[in-house]
TISEGU-627290 format. One record per residue: residue number from 1; residue in three letters; y, x, z of N, C-alpha, C, O in turn. Coordinates in Angstrom, 3 decimals. Layout:
N
[r NUM,'ALA',[Y,X,Z],[Y,X,Z],[Y,X,Z],[Y,X,Z]]
...
***
This chain:
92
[r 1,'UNK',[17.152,11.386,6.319],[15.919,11.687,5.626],[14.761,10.906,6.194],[14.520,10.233,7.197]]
[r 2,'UNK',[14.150,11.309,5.082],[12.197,9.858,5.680],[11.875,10.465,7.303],[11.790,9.815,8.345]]
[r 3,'UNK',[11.724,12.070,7.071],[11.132,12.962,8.533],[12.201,13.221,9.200],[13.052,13.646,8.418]]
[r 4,'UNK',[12.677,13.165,10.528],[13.857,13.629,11.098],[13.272,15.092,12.104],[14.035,15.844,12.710]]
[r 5,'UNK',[11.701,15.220,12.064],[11.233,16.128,12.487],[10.143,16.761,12.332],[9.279,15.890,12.430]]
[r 6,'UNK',[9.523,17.988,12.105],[8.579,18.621,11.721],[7.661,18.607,12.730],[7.780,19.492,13.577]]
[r 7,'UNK',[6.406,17.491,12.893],[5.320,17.780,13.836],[4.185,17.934,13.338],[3.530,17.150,12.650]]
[r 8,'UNK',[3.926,19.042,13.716],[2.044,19.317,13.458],[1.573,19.130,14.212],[0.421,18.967,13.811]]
[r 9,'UNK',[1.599,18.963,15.525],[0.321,18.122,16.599],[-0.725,19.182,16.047],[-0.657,20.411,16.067]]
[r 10,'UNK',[-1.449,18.568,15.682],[-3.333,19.529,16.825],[-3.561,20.304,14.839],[-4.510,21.014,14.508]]
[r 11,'UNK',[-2.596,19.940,14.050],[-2.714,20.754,12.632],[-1.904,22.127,12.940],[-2.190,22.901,12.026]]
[r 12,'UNK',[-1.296,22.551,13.560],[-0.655,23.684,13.858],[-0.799,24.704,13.463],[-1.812,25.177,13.978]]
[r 13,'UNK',[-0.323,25.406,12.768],[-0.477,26.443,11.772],[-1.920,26.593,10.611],[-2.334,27.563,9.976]]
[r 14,'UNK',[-2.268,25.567,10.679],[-4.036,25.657,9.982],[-3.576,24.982,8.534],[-4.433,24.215,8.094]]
[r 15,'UNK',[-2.518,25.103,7.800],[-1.952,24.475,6.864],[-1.495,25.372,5.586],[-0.520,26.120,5.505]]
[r 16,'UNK',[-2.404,25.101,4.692],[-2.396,26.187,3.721],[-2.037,25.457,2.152],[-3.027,25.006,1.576]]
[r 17,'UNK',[-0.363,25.279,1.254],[-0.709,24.757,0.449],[0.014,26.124,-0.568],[0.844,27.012,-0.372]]
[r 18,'UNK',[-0.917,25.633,-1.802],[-0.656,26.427,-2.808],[-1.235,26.343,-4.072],[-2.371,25.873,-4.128]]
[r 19,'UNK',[-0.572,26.777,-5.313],[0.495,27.611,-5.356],[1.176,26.667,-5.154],[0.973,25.528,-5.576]]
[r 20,'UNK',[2.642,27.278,-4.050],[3.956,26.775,-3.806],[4.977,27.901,-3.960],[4.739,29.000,-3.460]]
[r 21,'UNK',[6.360,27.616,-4.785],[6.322,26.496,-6.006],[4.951,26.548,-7.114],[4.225,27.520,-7.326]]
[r 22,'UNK',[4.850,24.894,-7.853],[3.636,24.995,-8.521],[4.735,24.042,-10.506],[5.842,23.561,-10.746]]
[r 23,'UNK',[3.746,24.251,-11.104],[4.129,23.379,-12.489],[3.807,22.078,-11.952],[4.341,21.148,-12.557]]
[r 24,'UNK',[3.024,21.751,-10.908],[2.638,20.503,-10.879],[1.192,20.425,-9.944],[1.072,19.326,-9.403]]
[r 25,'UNK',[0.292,21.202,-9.713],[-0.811,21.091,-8.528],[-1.003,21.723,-8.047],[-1.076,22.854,-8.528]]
[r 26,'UNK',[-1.231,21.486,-6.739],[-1.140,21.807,-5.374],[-2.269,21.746,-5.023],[-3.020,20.835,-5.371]]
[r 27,'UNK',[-2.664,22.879,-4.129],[-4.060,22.515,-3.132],[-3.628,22.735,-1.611],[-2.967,23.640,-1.102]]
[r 28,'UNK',[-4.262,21.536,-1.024],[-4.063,21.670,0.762],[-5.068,21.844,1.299],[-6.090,21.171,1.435]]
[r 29,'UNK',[-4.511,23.518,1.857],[-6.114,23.851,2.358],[-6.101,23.543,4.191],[-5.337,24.355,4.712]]
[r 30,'UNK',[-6.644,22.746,5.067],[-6.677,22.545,6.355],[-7.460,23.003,7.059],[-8.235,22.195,7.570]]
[r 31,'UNK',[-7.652,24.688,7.465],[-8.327,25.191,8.063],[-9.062,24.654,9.534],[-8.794,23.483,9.803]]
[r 32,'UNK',[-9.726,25.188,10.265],[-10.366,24.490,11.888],[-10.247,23.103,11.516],[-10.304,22.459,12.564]]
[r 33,'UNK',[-10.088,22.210,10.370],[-9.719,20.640,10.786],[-11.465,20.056,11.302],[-12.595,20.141,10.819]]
[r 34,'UNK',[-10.698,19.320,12.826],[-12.423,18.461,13.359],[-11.665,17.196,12.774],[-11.607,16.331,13.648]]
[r 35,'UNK',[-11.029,16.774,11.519],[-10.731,15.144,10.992],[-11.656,15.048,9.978],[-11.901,15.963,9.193]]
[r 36,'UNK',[-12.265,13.773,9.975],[-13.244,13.298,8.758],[-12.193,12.938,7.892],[-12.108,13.174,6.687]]
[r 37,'UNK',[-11.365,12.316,8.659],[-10.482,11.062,7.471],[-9.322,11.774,7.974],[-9.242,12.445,9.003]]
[r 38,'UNK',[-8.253,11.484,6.922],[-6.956,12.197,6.539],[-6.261,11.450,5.342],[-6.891,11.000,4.385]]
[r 39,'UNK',[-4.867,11.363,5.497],[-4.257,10.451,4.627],[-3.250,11.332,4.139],[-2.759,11.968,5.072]]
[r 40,'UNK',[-2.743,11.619,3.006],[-1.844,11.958,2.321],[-0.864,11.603,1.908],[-1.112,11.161,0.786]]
[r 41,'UNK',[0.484,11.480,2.183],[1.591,11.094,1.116],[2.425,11.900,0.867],[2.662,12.808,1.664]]
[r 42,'UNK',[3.358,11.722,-0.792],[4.280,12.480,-1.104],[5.115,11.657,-1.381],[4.719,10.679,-2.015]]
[r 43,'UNK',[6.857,11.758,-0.940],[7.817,11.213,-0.942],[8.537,12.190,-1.577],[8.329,13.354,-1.235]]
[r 44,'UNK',[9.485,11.916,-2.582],[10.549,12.680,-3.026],[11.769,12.476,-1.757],[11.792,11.493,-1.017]]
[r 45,'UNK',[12.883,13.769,-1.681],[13.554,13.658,-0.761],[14.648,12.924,-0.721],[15.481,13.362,0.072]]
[r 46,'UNK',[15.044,11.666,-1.466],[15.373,10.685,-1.217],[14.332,9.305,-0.400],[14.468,8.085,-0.489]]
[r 47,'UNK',[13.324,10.121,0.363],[12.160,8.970,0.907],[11.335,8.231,-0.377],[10.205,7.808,-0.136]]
[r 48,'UNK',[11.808,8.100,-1.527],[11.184,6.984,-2.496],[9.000,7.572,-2.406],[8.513,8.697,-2.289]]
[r 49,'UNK',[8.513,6.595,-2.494],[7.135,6.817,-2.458],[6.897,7.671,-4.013],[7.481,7.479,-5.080]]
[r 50,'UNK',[5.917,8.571,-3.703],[5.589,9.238,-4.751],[3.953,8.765,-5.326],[3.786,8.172,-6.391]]
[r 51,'UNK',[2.601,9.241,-4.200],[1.635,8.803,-4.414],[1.013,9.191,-2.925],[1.579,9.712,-1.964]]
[r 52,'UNK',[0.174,8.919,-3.024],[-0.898,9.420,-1.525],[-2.667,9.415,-2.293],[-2.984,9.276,-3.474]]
[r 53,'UNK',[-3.669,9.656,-0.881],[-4.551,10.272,-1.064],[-5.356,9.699,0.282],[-4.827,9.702,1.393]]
[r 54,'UNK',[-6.282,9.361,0.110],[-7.073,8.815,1.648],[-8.431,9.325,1.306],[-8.960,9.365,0.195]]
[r 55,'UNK',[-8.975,9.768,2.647],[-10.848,9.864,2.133],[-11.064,10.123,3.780],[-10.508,10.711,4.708]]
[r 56,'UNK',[-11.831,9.584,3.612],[-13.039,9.753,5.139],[-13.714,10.466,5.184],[-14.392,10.539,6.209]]
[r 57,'UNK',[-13.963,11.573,3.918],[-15.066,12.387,3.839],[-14.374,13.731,3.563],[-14.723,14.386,2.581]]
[r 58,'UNK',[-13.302,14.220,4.476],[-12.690,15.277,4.160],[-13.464,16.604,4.283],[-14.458,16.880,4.956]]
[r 59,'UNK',[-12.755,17.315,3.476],[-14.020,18.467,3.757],[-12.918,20.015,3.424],[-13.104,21.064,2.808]]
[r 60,'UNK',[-11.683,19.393,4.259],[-11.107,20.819,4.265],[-10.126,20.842,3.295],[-9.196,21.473,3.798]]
[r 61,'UNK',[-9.704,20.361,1.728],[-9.214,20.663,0.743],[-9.055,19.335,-0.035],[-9.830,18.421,-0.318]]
[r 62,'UNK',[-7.538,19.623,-0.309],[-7.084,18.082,-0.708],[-6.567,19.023,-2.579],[-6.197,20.196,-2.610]]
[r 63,'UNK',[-6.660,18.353,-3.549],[-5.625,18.628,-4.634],[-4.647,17.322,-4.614],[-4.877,16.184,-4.206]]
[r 64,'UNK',[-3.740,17.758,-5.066],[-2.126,16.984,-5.227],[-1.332,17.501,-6.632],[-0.823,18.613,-6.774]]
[r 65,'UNK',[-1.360,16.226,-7.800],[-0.925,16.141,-8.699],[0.340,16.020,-9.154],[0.550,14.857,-9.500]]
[r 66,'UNK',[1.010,16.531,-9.259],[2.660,16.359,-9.475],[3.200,16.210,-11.156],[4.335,15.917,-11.532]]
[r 67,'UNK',[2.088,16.488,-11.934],[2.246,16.327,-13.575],[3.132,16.055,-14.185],[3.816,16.807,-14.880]]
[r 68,'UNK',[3.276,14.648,-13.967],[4.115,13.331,-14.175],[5.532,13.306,-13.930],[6.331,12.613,-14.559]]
[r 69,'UNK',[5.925,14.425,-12.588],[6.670,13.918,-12.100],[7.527,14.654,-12.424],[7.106,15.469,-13.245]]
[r 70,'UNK',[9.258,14.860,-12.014],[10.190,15.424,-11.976],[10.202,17.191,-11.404],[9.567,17.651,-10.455]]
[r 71,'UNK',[10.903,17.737,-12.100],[10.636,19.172,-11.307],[11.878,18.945,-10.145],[12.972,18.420,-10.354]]
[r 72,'UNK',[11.488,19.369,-9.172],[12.849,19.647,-7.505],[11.111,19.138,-6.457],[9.931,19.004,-6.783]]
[r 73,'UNK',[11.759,19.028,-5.381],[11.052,18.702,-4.378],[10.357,17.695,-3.691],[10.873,16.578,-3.728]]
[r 74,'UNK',[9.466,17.809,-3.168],[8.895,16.596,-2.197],[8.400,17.227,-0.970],[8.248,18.409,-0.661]]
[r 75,'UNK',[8.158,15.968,-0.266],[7.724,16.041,0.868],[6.348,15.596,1.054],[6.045,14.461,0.687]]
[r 76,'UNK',[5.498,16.350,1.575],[4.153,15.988,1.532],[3.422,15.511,3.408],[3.019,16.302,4.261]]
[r 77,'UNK',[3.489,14.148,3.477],[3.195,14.089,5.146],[1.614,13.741,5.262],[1.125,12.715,4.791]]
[r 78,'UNK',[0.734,14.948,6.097],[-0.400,14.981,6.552],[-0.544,13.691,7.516],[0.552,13.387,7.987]]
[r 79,'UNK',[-1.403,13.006,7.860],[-1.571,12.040,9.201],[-3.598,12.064,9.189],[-4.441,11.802,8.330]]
[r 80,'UNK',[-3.637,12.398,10.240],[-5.024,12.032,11.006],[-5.207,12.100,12.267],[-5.277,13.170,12.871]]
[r 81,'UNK',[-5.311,10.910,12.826],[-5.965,10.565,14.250],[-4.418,10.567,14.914],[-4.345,10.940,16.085]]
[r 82,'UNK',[-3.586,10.301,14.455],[-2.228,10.017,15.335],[-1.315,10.843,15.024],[-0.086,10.774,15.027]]
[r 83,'UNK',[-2.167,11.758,14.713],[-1.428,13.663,14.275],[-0.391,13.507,12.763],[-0.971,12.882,11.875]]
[r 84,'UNK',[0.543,13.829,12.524],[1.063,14.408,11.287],[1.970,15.789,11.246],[2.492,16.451,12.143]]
[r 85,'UNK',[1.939,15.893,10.202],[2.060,17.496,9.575],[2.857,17.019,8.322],[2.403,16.166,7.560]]
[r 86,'UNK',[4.285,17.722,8.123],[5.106,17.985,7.033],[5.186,18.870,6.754],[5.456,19.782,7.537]]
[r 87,'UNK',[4.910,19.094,4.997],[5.335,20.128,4.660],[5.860,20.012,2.991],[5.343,19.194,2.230]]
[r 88,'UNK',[6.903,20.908,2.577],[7.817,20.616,1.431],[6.538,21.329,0.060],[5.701,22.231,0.105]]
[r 89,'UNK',[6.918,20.493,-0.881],[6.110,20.452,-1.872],[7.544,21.114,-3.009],[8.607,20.518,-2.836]]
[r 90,'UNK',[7.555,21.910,-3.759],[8.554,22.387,-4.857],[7.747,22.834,-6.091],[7.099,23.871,-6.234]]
[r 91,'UNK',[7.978,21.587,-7.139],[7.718,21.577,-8.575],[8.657,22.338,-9.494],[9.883,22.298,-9.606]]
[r 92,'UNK',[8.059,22.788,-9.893],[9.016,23.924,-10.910],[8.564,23.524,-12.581],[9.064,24.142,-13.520]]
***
């Protein structure tokens, strides 16, 4: 698989997405986060790239669009400041 391990580093339990399962959007809520900037990606679990999300002006709450895509799963990997955070995304 793309992740061979689940690290949250300094995101540690402050990771809120929902509704999970969704028809298709997602909100990531990142409680205590001190990151301005934060990068997003979603990989289906064959690794293939799905889409991502970048902003420097984070402010706590990401939405994530799945519309388009296939209903089963993804993988959604958090990264800021060295830090990443996985967590499974399930489209219904």
């Amino acid at each position: 698989g793309i992740v061979s391990a689940l690290e949250d580093g300094l995101f540690s339990g402050n990771i809120e997405v929902y509704p999970n399962p969704s028809v298709g959007n997602f909100q990531i809520k990142i409680s205590k986060s001190k990151y301005t900037s934060i990068d997003a990606s979603v990989y289906d679990l064959n690794g293939k790239f799905i889409q991502s999300y970048s902003t420097n002006q984070f402010n706590g709450l990401i939405d994530i669009n799945l519309d388009k895509y296939s209903k089963g799963s993804y993988l959604l990997i958090l990264e800021a400041d060295g830090q990443k955070a996985v967590r499974k995304l399930i489209k219904q």
